[in-house]
DOVEX-519904 format. One record per residue (C-alpha): residue number from 1; residue in three letters; x, y, z. Coordinates in Angstrom, 3 decimals, m for minus. Example, Ala and Ser with C-alpha at 12.3 -4.5 7.8 and 13.67 -1.06 7.14 Angstrom:
// residues 2
num	residu	c1	c2	c3
1	ALA	12.300	m4.500	7.800
2	SER	13.670	m1.060	7.140
***
This chain:
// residues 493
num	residu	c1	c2	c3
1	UNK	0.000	0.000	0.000
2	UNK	1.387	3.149	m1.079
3	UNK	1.796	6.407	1.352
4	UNK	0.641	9.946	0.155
5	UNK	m2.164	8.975	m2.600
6	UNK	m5.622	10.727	m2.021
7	UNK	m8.984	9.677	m3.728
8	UNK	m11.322	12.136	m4.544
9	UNK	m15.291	11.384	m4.284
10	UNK	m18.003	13.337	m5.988
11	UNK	m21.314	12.858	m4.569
12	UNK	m23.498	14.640	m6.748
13	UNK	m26.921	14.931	m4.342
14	UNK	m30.323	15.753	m5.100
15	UNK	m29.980	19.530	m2.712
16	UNK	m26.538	19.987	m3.931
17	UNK	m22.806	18.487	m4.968
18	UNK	m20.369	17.338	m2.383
19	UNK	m16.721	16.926	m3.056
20	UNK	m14.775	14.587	m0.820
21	UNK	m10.989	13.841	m0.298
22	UNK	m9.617	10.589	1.304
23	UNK	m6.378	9.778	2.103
24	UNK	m4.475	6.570	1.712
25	UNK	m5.652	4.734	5.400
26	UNK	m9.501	5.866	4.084
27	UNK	m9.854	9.078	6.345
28	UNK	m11.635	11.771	5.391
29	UNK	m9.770	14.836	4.651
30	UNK	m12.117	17.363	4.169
31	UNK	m15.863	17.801	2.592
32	UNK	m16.640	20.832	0.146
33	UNK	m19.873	21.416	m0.715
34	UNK	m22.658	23.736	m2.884
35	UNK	m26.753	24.218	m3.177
36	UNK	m27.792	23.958	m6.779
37	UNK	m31.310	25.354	m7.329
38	UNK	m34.764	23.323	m6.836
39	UNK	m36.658	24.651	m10.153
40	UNK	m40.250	24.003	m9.170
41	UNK	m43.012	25.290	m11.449
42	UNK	m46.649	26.190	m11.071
43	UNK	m47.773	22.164	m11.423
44	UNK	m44.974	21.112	m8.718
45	UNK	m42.705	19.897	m11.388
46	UNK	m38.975	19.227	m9.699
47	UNK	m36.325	20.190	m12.356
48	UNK	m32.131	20.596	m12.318
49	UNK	m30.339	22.506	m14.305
50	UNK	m27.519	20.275	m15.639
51	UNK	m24.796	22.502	m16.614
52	UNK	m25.443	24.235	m12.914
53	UNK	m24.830	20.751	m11.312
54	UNK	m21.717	19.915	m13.772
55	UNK	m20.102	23.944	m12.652
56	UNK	m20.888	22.864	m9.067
57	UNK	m18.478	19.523	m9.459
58	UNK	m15.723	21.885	m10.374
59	UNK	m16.214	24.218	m8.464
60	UNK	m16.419	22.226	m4.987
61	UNK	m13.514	20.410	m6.724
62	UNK	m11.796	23.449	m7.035
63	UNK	m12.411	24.235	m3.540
64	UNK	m11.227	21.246	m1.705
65	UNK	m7.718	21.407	m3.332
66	UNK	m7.333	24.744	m2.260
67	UNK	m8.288	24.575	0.723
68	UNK	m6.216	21.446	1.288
69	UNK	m3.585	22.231	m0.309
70	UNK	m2.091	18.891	m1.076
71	UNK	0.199	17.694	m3.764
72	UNK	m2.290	17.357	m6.700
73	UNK	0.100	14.723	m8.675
74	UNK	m1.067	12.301	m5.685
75	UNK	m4.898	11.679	m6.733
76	UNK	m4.884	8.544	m7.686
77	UNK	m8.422	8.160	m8.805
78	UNK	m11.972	9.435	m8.771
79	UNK	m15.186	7.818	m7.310
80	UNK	m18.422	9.188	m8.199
81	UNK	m22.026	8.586	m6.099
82	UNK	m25.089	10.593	m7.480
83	UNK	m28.978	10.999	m7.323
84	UNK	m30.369	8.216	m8.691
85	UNK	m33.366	8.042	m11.153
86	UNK	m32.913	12.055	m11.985
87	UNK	m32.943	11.644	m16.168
88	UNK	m32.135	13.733	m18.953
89	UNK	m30.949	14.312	m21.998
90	UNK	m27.812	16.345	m24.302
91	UNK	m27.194	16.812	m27.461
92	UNK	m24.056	14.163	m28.117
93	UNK	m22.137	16.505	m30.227
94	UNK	m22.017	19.454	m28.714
95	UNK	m22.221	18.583	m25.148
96	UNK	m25.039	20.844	m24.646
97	UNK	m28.061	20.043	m22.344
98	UNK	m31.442	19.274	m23.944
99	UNK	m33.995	20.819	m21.104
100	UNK	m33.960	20.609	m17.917
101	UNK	m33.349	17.629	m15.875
102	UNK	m36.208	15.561	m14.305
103	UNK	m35.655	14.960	m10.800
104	UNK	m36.622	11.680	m9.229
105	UNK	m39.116	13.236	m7.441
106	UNK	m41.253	14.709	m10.233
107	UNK	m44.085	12.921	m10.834
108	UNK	m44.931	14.513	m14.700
109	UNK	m45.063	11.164	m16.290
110	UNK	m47.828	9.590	m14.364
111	UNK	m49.602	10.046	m17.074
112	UNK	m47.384	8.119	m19.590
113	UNK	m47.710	5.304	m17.142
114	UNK	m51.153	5.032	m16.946
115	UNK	m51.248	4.955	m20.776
116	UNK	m48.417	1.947	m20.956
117	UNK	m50.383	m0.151	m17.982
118	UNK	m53.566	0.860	m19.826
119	UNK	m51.647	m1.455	m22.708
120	UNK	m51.651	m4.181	m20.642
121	UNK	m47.238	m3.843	m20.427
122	UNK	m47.246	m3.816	m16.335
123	UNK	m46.342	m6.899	m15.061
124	UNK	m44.003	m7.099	m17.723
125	UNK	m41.868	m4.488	m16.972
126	UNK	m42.263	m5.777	m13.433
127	UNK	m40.753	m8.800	m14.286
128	UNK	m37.714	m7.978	m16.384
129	UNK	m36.695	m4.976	m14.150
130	UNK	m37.806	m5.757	m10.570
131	UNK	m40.112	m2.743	m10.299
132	UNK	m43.712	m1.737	m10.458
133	UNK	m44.265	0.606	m12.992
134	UNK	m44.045	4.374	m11.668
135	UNK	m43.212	7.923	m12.736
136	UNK	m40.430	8.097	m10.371
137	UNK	m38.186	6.179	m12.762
138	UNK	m36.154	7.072	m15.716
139	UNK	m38.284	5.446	m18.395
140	UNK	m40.998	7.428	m18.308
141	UNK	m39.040	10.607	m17.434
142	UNK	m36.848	9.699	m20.548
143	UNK	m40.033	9.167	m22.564
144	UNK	m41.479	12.436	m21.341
145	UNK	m38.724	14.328	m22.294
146	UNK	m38.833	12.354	m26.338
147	UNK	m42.182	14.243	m26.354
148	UNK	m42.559	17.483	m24.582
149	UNK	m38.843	18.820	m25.191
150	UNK	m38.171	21.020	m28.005
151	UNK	m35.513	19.358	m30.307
152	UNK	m34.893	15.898	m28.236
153	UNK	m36.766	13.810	m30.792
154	UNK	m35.308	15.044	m33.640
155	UNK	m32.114	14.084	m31.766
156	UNK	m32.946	10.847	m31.050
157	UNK	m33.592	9.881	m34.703
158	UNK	m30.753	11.286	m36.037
159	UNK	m28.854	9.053	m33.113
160	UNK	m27.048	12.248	m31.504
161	UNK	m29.296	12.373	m28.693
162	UNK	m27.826	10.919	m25.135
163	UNK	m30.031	10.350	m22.346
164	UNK	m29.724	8.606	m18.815
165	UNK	m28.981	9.165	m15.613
166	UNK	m26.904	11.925	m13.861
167	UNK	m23.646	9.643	m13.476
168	UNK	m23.617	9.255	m17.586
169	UNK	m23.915	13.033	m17.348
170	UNK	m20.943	13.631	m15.392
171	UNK	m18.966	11.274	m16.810
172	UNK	m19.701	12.351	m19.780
173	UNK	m18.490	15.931	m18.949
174	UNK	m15.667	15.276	m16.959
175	UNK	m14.117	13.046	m19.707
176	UNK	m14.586	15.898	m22.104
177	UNK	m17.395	14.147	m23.521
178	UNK	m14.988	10.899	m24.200
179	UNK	m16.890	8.472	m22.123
180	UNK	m20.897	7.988	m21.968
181	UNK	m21.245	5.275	m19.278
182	UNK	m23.114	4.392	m16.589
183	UNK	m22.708	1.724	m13.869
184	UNK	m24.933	m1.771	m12.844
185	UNK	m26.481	0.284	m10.084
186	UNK	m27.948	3.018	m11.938
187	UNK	m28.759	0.737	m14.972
188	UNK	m30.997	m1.126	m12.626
189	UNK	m32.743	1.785	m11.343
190	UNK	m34.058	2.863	m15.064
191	UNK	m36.543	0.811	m15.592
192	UNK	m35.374	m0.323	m18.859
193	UNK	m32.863	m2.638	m17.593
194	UNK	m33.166	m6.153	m17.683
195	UNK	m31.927	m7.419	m14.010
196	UNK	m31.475	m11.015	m15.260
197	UNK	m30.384	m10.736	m18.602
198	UNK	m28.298	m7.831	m17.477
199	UNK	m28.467	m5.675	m20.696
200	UNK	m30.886	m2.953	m21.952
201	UNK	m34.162	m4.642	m22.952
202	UNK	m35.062	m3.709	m26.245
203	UNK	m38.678	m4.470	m25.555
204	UNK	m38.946	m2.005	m22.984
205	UNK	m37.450	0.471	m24.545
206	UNK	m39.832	0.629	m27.814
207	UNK	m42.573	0.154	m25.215
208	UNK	m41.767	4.007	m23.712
209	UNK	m40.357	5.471	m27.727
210	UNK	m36.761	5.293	m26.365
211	UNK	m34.000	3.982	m28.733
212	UNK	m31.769	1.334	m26.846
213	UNK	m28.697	2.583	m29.082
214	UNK	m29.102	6.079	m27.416
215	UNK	m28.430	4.604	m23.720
216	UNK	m24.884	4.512	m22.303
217	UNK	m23.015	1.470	m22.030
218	UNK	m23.284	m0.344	m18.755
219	UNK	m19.862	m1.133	m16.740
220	UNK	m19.046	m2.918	m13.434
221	UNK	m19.348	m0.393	m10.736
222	UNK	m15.688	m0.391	m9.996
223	UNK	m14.188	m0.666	m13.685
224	UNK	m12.092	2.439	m15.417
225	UNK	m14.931	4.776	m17.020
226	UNK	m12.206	7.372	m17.982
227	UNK	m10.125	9.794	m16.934
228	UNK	m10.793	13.502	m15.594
229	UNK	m8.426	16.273	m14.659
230	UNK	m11.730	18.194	m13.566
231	UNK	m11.271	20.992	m16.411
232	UNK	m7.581	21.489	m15.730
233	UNK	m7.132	21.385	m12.023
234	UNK	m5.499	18.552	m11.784
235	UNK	m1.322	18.573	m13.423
236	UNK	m2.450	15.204	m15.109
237	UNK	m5.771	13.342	m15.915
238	UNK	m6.808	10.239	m13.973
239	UNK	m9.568	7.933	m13.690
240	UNK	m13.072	7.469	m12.649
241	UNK	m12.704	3.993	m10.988
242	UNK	m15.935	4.085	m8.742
243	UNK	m19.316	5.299	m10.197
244	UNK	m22.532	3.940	m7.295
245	UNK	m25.954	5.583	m6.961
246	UNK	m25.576	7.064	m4.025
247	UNK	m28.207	4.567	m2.032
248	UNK	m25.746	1.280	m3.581
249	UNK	m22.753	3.287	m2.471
250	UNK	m23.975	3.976	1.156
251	UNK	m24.650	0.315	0.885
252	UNK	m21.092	m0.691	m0.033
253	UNK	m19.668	2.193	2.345
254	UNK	m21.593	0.759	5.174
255	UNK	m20.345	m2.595	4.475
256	UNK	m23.560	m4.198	3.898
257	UNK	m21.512	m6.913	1.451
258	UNK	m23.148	m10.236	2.868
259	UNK	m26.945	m11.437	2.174
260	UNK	m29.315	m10.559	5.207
261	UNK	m27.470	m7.160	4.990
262	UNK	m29.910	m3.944	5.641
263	UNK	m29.356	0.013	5.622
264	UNK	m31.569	3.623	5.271
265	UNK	m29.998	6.160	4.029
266	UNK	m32.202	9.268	5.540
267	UNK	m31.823	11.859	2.958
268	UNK	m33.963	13.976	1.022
269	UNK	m36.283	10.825	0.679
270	UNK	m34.728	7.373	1.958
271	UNK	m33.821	4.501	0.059
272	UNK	m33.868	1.334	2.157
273	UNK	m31.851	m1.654	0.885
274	UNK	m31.163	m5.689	2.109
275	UNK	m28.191	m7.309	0.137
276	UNK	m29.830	m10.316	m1.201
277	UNK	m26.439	m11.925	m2.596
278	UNK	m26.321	m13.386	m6.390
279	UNK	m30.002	m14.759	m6.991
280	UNK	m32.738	m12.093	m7.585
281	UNK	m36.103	m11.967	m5.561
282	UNK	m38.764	m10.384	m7.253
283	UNK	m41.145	m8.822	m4.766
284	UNK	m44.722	m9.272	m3.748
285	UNK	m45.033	m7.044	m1.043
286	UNK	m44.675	m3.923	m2.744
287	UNK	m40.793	m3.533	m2.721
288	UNK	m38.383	m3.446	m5.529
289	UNK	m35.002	m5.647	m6.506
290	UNK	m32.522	m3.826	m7.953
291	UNK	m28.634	m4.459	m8.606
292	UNK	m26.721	m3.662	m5.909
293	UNK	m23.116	m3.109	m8.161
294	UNK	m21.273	m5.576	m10.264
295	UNK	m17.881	m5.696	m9.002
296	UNK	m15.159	m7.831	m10.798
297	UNK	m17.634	m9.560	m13.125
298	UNK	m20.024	m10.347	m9.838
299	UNK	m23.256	m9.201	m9.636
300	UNK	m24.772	m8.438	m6.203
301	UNK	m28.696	m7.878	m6.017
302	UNK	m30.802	m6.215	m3.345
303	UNK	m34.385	m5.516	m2.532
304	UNK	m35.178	m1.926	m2.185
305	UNK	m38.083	0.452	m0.962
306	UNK	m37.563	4.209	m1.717
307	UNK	m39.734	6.488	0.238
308	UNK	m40.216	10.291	m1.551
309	UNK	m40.419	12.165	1.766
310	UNK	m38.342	11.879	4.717
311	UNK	m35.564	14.340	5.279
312	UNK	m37.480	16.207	2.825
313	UNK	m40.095	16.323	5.850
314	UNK	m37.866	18.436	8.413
315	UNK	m37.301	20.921	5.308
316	UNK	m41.174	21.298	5.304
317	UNK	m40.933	22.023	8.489
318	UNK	m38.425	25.085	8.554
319	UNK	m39.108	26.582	5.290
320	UNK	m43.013	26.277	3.994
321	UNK	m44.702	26.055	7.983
322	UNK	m42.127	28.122	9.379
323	UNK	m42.179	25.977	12.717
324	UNK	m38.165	25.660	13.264
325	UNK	m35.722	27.528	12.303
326	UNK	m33.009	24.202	12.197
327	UNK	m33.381	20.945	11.896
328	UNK	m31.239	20.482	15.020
329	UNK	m34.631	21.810	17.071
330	UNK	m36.507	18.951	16.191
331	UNK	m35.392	16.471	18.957
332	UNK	m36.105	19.286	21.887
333	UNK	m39.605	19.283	20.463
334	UNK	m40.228	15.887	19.968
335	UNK	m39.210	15.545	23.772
336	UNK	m41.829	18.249	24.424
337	UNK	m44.872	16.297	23.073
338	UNK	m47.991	15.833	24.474
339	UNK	m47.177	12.059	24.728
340	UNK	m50.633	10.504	24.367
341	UNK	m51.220	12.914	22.201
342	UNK	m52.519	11.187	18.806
343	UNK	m51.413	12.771	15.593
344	UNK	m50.023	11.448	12.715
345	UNK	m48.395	12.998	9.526
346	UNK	m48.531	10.976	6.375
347	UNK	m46.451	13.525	3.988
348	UNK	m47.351	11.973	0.802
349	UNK	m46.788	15.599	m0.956
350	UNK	m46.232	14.340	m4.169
351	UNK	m47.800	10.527	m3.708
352	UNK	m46.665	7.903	m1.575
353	UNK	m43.691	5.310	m2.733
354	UNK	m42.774	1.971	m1.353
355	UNK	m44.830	m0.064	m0.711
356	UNK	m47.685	1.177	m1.399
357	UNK	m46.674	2.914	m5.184
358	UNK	m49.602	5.726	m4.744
359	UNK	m48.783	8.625	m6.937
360	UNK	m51.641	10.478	m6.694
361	UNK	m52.039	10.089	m2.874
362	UNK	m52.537	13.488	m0.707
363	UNK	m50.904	14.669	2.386
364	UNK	m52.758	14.687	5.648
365	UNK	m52.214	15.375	9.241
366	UNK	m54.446	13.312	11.052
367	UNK	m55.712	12.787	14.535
368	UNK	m55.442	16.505	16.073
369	UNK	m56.666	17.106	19.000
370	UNK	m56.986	20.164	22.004
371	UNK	m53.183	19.289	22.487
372	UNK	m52.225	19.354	19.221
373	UNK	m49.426	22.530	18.718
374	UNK	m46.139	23.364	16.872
375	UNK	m44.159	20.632	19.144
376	UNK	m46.772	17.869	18.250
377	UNK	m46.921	18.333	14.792
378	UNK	m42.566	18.719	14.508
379	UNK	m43.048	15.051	16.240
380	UNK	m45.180	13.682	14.032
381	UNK	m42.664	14.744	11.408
382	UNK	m39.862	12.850	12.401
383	UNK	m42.184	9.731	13.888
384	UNK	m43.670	9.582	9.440
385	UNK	m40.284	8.696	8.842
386	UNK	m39.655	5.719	11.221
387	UNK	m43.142	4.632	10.038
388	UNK	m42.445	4.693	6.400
389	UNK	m39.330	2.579	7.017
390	UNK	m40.824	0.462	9.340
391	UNK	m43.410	m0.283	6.353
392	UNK	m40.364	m1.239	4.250
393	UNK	m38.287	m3.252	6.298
394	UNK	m41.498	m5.303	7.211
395	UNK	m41.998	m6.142	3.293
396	UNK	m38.461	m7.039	2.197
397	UNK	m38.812	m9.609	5.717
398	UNK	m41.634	m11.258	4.169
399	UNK	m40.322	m11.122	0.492
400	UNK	m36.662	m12.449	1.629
401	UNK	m37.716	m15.096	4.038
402	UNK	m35.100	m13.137	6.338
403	UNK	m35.706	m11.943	9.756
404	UNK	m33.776	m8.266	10.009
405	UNK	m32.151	m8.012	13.444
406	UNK	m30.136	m4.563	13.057
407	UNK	m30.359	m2.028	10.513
408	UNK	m27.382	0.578	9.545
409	UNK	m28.619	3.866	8.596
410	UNK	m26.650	6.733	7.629
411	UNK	m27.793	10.400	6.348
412	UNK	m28.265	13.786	8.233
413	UNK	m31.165	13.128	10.269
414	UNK	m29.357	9.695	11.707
415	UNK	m27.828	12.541	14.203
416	UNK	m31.355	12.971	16.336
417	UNK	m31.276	11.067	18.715
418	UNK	m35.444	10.823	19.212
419	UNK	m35.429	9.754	15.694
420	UNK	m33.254	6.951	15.862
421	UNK	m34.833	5.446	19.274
422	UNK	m38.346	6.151	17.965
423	UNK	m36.789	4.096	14.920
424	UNK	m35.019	1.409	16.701
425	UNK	m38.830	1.321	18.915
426	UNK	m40.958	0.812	15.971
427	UNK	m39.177	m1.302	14.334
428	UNK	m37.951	m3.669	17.183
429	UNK	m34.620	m3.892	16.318
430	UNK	m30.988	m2.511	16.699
431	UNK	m30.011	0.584	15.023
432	UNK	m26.608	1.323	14.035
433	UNK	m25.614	5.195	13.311
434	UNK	m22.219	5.304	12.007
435	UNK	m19.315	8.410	12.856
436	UNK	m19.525	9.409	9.441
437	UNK	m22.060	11.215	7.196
438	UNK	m20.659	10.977	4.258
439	UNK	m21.952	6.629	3.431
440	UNK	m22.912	7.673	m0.215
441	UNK	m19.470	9.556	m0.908
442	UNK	m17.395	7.091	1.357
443	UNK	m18.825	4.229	m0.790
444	UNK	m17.653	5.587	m3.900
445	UNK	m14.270	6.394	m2.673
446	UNK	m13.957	2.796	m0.915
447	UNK	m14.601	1.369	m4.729
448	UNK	m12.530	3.759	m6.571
449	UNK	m9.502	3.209	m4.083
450	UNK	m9.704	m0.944	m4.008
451	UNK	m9.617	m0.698	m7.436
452	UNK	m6.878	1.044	m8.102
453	UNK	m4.954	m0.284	m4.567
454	UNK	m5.030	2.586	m2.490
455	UNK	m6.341	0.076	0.085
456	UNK	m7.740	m3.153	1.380
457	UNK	m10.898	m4.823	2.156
458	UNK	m9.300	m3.768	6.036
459	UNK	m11.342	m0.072	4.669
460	UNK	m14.802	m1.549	5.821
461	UNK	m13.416	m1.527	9.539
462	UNK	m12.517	2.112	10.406
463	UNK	m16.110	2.955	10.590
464	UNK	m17.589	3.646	14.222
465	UNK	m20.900	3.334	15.390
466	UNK	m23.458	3.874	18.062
467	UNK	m25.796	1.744	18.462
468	UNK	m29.471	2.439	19.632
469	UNK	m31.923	m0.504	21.416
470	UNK	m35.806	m1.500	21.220
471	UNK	m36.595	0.205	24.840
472	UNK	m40.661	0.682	23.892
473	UNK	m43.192	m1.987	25.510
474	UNK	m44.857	m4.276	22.637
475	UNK	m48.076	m3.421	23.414
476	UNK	m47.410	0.490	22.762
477	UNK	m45.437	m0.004	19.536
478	UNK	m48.152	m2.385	18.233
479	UNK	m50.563	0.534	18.787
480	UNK	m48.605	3.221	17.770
481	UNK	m48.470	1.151	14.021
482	UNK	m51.263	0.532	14.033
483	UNK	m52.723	4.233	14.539
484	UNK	m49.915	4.610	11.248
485	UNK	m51.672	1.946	9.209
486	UNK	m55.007	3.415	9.617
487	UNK	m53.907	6.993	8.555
488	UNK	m52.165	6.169	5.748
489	UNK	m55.385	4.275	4.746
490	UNK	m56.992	7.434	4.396
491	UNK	m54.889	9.095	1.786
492	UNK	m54.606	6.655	m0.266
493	UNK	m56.206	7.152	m3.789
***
């Protein structure tokens, strides 16, 4: 193991772009990071602005080896972890971004769905990619843009049209538009992927109008996909050796590498996954399966729930109700609670996800009574997101045949502590928070740098945790999820 090499980790986020710096025993150097803007129109549609999020990578980039100041001939290599199911599309010439980008949140293609299950093509789709058909992934969002953006069509016929995922888009830029790649993980997540023949599915694609030929080539999570001097600020180009979503990376930073294997990662919304090992599971209770990575030629699968609101909840919070100014004042509040006090938030502002796949299911805040105020409503935000998760864990148990004793969890909101014991309560078992926030980034990094040698599996033990107990009597948590059940019941359409 060499001395004095550094790995630098992008972890391009759906609030913003982190850039990370690792040194050669795995510690984290420093974190740089920017905001890009949330372009939300008049119907609630959730847009990025590409070229924004691309100036953001070099500029945090730019940032961290200032402020570090380190010798810029030792980066070794690049990892790369990014918002997952975000699509859209640039003109393959010229480099130049066709629209906006759809964010995974955006739920403008519901209608497209309905039209392709109207065709009877549901279960289908189901089958070959592991996931009910929904808005929230790339196909339709890819499909969307073929037909409501100016010029993309015309594109795609003439073949200069590329369209994916963000990774492909960064990739793509940072190689100076030599490489358009993407990895197993995002594949997976398209919705035109097919999980067991492990290819783009041609059927699927002339299902949604989408040209298989335009979609980047898929490559094991840790194999070369170019090299990057990020624009000139590095003396010499070197390569991307790590590309993960940014839930698979979490998963492979947390070292979740063994079947039985569960983590949340608690951002904006939460993706909860449980390594499966080599032989996909399709679901019946609601969840997805997914790739977790191909490393090496070995493919690892995982079932998956993704949940739209979580962290996302705390930001209602502060910024539309106005009820705290941080999210650190959450866990005071929660504390303060009227504790028999009854209410429930179900925050399905823009539908509900797994596993109940409800797109056009409403908020509500349910259950108020006399001693419902601000501190009773903050803790029903932050109890919604132990419920949701609670929902998910309980489906991949049934689909896996596996009963889930601990769960890892990483992501901002793993630092309150009445979250994570109201978490640990509900769902009756052990939660582990690590000492690091940065799973998504970390994962990347880890990949990147056993790839190219930096280091050794020995990487997966430097992490720390704390770990939080069931203390909650049965009998309250069974009514407490129950009282959950019955309001999300009620918003469902």
């Amino acid at each position: 193991m060499m001395s004095e090499q550094y790995i630098i980790s992008i972890d391009q986020s759906t609030q913003g772009t982190k850039a990370l710096l690792f040194d050669s025993a795995g510690n984290l150097i420093r974190r740089v990071d920017q905001a890009h803007r949330q372009i939300i129109d008049e119907k609630g549609w959730v847009s990025h602005g590409p070229m924004e999020i691309y100036q953001n990578i070099i500029a945090v980039t730019a940032r961290l080896l200032e402020e570090t100041q380190i010798d810029r001939d030792k980066v070794a290599g690049v990892g790369i972890s990014n918002q997952r199911e975000t699509s859209l599309a640039w003109n393959r010439i010229t480099g130049e971004p066709v629209g906006l980008a759809v964010v995974w949140q955006c739920a403008r293609a519901a209608d497209l769905c309905d039209q392709v299950a109207a065709a009877g093509h549901g279960e289908k789709i189901r089958r070959k990619t592991g996931m009910n058909l929904s808005p929230y992934f790339p196909a339709s969002k890819i499909a969307w843009i073929l037909r409501n953006v100016e010029g993309a069509r015309e594109l795609s016929d003439a073949g200069t049209l590329c369209h994916g995922t963000i990774d492909s888009w960064v990739i793509y830029k940072l190689t100076g538009k030599a490489s358009y790649k993407t990895d197993f993980s995002n594949a997976s997540r398209t919705q035109l992927f097919n999980i067991f023949d492990l290819k783009w599915d041609e059927e699927i694609c002339e299902i949604f109008g989408i040209n298989p030929n335009n979609l980047p080539e898929v490559c094991d999570s840790n194999s070369n996909f170019g090299e990057t001097d990020f624009d000139g600020l590095l003396p010499n180009p070197v390569p991307i050796h790590g590309v993960l979503g940014d839930s698979h990376g979490a998963l492979f930073g947390q070292g979740c590498l063994q079947p039985g294997m569960m983590k949340s990662t608690y951002g904006t919304g939460s993706s909860i996954m449980m390594n499966i090992g080599e032989n996909p599971v399709l679901s019946t209770h609601g969840v997805v399966t997914s790739l977790a990575w191909s490393m090496d030629g070995k493919v690892n699968y995982v079932l998956e729930g993704n949940l739209n609101y979580t962290g996302a909840v705390i930001t209602w919070l502060k910024d539309d109700l106005k009820m705290i100014d941080s999210p650190q004042e959450t866990q005071a509040l929660a504390e303060q609670a009227a504790p028999d006090d009854p209410l429930y938030l179900v925050p399905a502002f823009s539908g509900l996800g797994a596993p109940y796949w409800d797109s056009r299911a409403t908020a509500m805040l349910t259950g108020m009574t006399r001693t419902t105020g601000r501190a009773e409503i903050v803790r029903a935000g932050l109890e919604c997101i132990a419920y949701q998760i609670q929902d998910v864990i309980g489906a991949m148990s049934e689909d896996s045949g596996v009963e889930v004793h601990e769960l890892r969890v990483d992501g901002g909101p793993t630092r309150n502590a009445y979250l994570m014991q109201f978490q640990s309560d509900i769902a009756g078992i052990d939660v582990q928070v690590p000492d690091s926030d940065e799973l998504s980034g970390m994962g990347a990094a880890y990949a990147a740098g056993l790839a190219l040698g930096v280091w050794d599996e020995t990487i997966f033990e430097k992490l720390g945790r704390k770990k939080y107990t069931p203390n909650m009597q049965e009998k309250l948590r069974n009514k407490k999820y129950e009282g959950w059940k019955r309001a999300v019941k009620k918003v469902l359409s």
